[in-house]
FIBA-282373 format. One record per atom (N, C-alpha, C): x negated, y, z; residue in three letters. Coordinates in steps of 0.2 Angstrom, whole numbers, plus 5000, padded with zeros to 4 digits. Layout:
<rs>
XYZAla...
</rs>
This chain:
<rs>
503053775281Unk502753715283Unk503253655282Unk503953655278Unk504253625281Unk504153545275Unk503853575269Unk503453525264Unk503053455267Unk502753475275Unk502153445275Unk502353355277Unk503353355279Unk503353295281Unk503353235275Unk503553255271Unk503853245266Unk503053205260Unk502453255262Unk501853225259Unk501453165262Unk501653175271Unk501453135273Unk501453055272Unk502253025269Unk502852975270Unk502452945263Unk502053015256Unk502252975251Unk501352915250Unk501252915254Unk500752835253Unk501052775255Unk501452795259Unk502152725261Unk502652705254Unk502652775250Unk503352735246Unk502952745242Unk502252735240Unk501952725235Unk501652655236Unk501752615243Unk501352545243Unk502052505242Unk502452545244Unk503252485243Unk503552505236Unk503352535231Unk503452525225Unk503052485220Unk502452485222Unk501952435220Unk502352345221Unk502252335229Unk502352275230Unk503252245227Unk503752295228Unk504252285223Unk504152245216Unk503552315213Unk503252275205Unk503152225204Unk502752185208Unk502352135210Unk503052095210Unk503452075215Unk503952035216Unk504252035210Unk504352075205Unk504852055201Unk504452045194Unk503952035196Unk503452005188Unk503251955192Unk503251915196Unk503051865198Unk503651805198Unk504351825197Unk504951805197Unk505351805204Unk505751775204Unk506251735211Unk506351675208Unk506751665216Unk507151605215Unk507651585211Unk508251635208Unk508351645204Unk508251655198Unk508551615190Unk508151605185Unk508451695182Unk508251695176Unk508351775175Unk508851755169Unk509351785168Unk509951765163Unk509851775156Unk510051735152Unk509851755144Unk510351825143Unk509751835137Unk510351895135Unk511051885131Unk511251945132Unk512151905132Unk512251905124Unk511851915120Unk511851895112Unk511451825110Unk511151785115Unk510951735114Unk511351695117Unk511551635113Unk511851565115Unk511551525120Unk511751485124Unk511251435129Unk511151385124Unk510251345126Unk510251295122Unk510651235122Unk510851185115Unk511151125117Unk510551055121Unk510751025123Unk510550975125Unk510450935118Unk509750895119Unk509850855112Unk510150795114Unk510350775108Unk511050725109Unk510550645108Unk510750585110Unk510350505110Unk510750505103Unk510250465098Unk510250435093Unk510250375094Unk510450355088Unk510750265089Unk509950225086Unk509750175088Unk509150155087Unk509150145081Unk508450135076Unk508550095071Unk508750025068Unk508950025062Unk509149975062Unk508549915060Unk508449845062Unk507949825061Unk507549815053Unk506949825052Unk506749815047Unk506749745043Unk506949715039Unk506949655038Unk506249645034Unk506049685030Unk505449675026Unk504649705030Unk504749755033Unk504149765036Unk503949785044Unk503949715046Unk503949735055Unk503449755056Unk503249755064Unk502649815066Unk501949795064Unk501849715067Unk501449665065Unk501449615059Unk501649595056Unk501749565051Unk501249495053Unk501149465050Unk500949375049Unk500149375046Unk499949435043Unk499149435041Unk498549415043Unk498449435050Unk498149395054Unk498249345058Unk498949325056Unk498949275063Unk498349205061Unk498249185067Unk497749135067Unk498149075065Unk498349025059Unk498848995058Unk498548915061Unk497948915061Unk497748835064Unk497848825071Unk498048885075Unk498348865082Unk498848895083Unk499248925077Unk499948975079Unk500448905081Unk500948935087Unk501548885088Unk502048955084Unk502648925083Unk503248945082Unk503449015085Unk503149015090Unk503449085096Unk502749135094Unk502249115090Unk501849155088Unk502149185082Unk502349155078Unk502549175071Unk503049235073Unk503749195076Unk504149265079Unk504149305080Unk503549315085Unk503349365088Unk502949425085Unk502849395077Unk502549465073Unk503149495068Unk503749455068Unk504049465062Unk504549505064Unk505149555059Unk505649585062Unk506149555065Unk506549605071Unk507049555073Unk507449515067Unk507749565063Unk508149525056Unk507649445056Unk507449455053Unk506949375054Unk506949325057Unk506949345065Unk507049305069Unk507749275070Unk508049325071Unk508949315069Unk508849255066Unk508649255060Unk508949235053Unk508749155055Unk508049165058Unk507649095058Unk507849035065Unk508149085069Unk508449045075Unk509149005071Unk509749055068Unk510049025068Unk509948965062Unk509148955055Unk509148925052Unk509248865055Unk508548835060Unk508248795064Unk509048765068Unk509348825071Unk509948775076Unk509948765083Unk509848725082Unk509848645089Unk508948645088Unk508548655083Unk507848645084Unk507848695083Unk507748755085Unk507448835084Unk506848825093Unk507248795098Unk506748795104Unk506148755103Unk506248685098Unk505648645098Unk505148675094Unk505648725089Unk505048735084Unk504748795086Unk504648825094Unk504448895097Unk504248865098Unk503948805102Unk503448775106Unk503048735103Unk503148715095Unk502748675092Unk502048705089Unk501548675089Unk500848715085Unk501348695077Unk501448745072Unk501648745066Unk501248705062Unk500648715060Unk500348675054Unk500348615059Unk500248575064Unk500448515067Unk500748485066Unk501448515067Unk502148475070Unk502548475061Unk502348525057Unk502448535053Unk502148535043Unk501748475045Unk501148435037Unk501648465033Unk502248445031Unk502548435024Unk503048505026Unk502848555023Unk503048615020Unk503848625020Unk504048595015Unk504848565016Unk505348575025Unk504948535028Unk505148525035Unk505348615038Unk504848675032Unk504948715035Unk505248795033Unk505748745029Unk506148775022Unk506648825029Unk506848815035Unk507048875039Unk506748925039Unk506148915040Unk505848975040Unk505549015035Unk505448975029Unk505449035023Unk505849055020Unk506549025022Unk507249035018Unk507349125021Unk507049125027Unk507049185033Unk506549255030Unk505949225029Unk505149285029Unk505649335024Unk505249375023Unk505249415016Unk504749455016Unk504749475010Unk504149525009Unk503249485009Unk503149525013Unk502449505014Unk502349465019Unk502849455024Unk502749405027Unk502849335025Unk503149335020Unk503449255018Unk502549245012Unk502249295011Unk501749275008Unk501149265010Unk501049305017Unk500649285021Unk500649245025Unk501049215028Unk501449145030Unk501049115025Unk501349115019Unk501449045015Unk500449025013Unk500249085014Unk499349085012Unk499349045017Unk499149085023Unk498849065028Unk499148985032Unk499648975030Unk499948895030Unk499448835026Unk499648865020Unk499048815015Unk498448825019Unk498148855019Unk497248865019Unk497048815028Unk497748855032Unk497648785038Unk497748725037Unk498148705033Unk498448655032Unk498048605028Unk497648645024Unk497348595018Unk496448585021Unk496448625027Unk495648645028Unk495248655024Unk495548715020Unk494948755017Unk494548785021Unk494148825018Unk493548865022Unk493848935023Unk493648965028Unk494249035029Unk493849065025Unk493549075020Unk493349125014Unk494249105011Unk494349075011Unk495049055003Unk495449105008Unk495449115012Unk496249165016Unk496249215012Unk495749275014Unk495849335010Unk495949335002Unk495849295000Unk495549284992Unk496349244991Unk496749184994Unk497149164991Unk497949224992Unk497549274998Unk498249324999Unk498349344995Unk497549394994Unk497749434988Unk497949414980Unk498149344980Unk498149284975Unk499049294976Unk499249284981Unk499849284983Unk500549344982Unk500049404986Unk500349474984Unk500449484977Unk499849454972Unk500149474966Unk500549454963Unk500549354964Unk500949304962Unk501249284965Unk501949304972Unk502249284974Unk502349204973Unk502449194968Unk502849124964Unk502249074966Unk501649064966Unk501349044966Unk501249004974Unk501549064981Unk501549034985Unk502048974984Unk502748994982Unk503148934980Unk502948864977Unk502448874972Unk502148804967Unk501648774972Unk501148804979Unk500748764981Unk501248754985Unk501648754988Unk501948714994Unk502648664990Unk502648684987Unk503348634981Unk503848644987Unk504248714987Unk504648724989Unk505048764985Unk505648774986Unk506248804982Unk506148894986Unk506148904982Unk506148984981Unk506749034986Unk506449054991Unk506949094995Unk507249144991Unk508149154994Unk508449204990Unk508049284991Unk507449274997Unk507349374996Unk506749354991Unk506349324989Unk505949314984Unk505949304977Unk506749264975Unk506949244971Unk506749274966Unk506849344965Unk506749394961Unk506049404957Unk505749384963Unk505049384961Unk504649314959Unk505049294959Unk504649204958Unk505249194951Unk505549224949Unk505749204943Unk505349194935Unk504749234936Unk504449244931Unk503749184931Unk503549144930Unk502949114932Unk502449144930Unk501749164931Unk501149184930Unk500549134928Unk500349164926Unk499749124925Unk498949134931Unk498949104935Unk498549134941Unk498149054941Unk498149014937Unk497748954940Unk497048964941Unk496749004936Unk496049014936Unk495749054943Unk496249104945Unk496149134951Unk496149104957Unk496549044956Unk496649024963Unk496048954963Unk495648944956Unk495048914956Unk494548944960Unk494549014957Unk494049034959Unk494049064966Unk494449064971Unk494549074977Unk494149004983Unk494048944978Unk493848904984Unk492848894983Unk492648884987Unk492048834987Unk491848784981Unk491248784979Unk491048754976Unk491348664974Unk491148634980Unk491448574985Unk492248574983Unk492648624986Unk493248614986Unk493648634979Unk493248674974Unk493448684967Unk493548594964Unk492948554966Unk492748494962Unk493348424965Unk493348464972Unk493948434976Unk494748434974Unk494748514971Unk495548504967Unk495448474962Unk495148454960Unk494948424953Unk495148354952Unk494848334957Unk495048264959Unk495648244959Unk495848304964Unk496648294967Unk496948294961Unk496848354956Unk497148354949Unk497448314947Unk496748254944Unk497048204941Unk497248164944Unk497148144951Unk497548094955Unk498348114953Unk498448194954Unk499248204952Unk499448194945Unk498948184942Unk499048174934Unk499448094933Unk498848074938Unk499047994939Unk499047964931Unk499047884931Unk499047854923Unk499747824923Unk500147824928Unk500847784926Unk501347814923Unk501447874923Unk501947904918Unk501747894911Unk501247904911Unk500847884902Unk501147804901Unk501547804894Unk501647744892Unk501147724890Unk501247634893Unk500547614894Unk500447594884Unk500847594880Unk500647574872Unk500247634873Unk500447704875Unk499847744873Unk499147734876Unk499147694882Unk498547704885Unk498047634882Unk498547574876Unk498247514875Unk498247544867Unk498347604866Unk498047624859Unk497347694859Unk497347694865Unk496647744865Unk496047664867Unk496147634869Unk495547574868Unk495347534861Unk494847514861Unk494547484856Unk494847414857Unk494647374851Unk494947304850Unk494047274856Unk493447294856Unk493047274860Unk493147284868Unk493547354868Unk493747364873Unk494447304877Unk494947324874Unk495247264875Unk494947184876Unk494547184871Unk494147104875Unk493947084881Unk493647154882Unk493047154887Unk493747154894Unk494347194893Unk494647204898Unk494947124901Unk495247084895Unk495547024896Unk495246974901Unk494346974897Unk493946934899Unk493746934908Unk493747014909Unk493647054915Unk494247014919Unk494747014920Unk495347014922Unk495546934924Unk495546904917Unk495746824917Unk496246854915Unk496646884912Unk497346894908Unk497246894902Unk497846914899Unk497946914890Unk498146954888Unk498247004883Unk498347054882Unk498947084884Unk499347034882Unk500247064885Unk500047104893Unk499747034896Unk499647044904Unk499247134904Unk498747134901Unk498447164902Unk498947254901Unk499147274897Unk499847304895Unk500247314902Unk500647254902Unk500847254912Unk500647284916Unk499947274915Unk499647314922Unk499647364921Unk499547404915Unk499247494915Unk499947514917Unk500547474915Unk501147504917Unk501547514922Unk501047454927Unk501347464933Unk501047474939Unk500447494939Unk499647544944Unk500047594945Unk499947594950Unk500247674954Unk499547724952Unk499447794953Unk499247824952Unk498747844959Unk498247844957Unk497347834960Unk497147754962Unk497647734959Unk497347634962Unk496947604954Unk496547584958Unk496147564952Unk496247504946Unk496047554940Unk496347514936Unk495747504929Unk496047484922Unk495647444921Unk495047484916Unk495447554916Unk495047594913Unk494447634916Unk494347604923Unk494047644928Unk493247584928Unk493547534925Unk492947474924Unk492147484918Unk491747454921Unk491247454914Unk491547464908Unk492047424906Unk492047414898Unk492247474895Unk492447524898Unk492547584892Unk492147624893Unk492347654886Unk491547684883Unk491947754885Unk491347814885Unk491447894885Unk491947914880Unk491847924873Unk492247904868Unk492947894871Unk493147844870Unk493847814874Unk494047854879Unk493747884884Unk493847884890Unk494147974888Unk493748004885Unk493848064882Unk494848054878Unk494848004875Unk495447994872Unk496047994878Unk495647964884Unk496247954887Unk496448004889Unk495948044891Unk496148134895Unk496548154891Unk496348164881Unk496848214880Unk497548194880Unk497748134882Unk498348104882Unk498748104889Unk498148104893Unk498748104897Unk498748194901Unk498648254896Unk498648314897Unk499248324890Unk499048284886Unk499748284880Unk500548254884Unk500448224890Unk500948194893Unk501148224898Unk500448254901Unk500548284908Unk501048384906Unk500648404903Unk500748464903Unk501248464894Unk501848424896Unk502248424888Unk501948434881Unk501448414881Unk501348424874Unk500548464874Unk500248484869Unk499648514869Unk499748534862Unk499248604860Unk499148614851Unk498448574849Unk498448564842Unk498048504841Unk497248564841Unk497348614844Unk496548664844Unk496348644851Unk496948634856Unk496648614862Unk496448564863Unk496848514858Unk496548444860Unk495848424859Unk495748474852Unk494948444849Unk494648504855Unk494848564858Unk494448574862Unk494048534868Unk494848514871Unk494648444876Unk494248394874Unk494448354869Unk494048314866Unk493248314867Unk493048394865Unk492448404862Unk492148414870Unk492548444873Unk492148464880Unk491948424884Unk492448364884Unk492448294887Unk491548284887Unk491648254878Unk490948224876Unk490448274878Unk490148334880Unk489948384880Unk489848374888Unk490248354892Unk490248354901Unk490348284901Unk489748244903Unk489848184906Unk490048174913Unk489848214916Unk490048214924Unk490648224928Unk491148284922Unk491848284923Unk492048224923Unk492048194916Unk492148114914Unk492448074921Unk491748084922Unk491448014929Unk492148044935Unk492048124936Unk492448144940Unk493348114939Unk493448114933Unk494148104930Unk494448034932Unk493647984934Unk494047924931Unk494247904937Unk494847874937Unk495347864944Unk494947814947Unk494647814954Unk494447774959Unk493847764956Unk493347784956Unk492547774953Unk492447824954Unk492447894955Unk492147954958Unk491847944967Unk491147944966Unk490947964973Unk490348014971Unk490648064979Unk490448134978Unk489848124981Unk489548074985Unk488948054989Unk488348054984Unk488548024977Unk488148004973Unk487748084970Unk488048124969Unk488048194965Unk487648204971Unk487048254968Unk486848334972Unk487148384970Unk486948444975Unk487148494973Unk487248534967Unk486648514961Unk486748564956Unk487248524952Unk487548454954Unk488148424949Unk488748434950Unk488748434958Unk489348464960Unk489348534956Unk488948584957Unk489048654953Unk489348634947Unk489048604942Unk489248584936Unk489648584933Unk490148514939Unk490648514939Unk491248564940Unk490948594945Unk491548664948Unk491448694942Unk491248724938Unk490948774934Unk491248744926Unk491148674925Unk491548634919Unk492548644919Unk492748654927Unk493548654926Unk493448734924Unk493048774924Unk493448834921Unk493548824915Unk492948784910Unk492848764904Unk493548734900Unk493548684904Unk494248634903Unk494748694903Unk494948734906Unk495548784907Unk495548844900Unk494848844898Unk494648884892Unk495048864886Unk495148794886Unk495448754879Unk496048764881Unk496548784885Unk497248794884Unk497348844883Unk498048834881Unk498448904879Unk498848934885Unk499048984883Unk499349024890Unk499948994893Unk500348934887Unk501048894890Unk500748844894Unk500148814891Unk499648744894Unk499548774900Unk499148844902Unk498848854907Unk499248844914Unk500148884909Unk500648854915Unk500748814918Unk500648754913Unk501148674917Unk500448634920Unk499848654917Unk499148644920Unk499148654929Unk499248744931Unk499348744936Unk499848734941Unk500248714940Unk500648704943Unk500448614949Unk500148584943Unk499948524945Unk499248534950Unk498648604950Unk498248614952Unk498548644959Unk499048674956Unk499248704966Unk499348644968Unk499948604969Unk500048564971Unk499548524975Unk498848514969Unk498348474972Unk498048494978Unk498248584976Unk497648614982Unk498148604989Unk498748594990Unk499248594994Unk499148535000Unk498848484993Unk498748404997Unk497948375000Unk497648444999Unk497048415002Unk496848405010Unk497448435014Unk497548405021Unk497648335023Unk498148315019Unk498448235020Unk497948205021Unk498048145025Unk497848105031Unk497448065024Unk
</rs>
């Protein structure tokens, strides 16, 4: 019998080996030690921040809204390098220029030669769009249409603002394009007929020597101009040479014919844009006669756009592509150049 104590006992140490199990697959308080052929882990180590991006910050300048942006707007999408670059451009005005509305405080482009000597990349072109399009109050259709105008021709934002070309863009604005056409067809009907104007206004007739402007007139034309005036011919000569450019003058009067007037365009495009080939000219020439409404458009201080309806304006919008047709691809260069500029000035007062 002496077995029997010994059976009794074992439901006891079969509940206290159970709950033992239990405890130790539950864990302790104590962490359980690696094995002794494992290494402890390292702590990962702090890295040094990046350094800032100068070409592509987080926000870039493409959607800024530029007709209410101030200066601390601008900032505030570019990279730090940028801002750096642009405080210390400004100086002693970097603060007035955080608080100023930019297309405002800043009409002439120039004034803001800190800050695109600073942008780079796609900020200095998206800046430079969306400056124009505020600045000139085009229609916000022209924004997306002139960016992607920009992107491709960098240089192009440099020729409508007539500013000198930042060192980080340099590289890309050294080749000029030919993008006139594209940046025609970016605007509104209205506002196509509108560079146009501008065009020739920057064409202006006083650089043309006036012997050439008194040898595109007929001998009936000079009569009719003298009589007009109360001058004499010498006089008459004086004046073309000394009219500023959009003030009216004498070729804007009754007395010249279509013909004539034709003559004078190809001359002061043979003067404007260095020279022309005699294929272009007879093109111009022939186009001139062909579109009387450009004509009318051309002639300095006599265009009123209240007169036209809408299918004349199209007309005319639709004739500058025509007239762009007749130049060569050197013509189309020095062409545009004087057409951004125009599109640059349609804000001024």
């Amino acid at each position: 019998m002496p077995p029997l104590p010994l059976m009794r006992y074992l439901p006891v140490l079969a509940i206290a080996l159970t709950l033992f199990a239990v405890t130790v697959a539950c864990g302790s308080d104590e962490e359980e030690p690696l094995p002794a052929t494992e290494a402890p882990a390292e702590a990962p180590q702090p890295t040094e921040p990046p350094e800032p991006s100068s070409t592509q910050p987080a926000a870039g300048l493409e959607d800024l809204d530029m007709a209410a942006a101030t200066g601390q707007d601008v900032v505030d999408r570019v990279s730090e390098a940028e801002v750096v670059c642009t405080s210390a451009a400004f100086g002693a005005d970097y603060e007035a220029f955080l608080g100023a509305k930019v297309v405002t405080a800043y009409r002439d482009a120039t004034t803001l030669g800190p800050l695109f000597g600073c942008l780079t990349g796609d900020n200095f072109v998206a800046f430079g769009m969306a400056y124009t399009v505020a600045r000139s109050g085009l229609a916000s259709e022209a924004h997306a249409c002139l960016l992607a105008l920009g992107r491709e021709h960098p240089d192009a934002v440099v020729t409508i603002l007539d500013i000198e070309a930042p060192e980080a863009v340099a590289a890309l604005t050294a080749e000029t394009h030919n993008y006139v056409v594209e940046l025609y067809n970016c605007l509104t009907t209205e506002e196509r007929v509108e560079l146009t104007v501008h065009m020739w206004n920057e064409f202006g007739t006083t650089a043309v020597p006036a012997s050439e402007m008194m040898a595109a007139f007929t001998e009936d034309e000079i009569t009719c101009f003298t009589d007009t005036f109360g001058i004499t011919r010498d006089q008459l000569e004086a004046m073309l040479a000394s009219r500023q450019p959009g003030e009216t003058s004498p070729e804007a009067t009754p007395c010249i014919t279509e013909e004539t007037y034709t003559r004078i365009i190809v001359a002061l495009l043979l003067f404007h844009l260095g020279g022309v080939t005699e294929e272009s000219a007879a093109c111009v020439a022939a186009f001139s006669a062909e579109h009387p409404h450009f004509l009318e458009l051309a002639r300095v201080g006599t265009f009123d756009p209240d007169s036209m309806d809408q299918s004349q304006f199209e007309e005319i919008a639709a004739d500058g592509l025509l007239l762009f047709d007749c130049l060569t691809d050197d013509e189309l260069k020095a062409m545009q150049t004087t057409a951004a500029r125009a599109l640059a000035s349609f804000g001024d007062p």
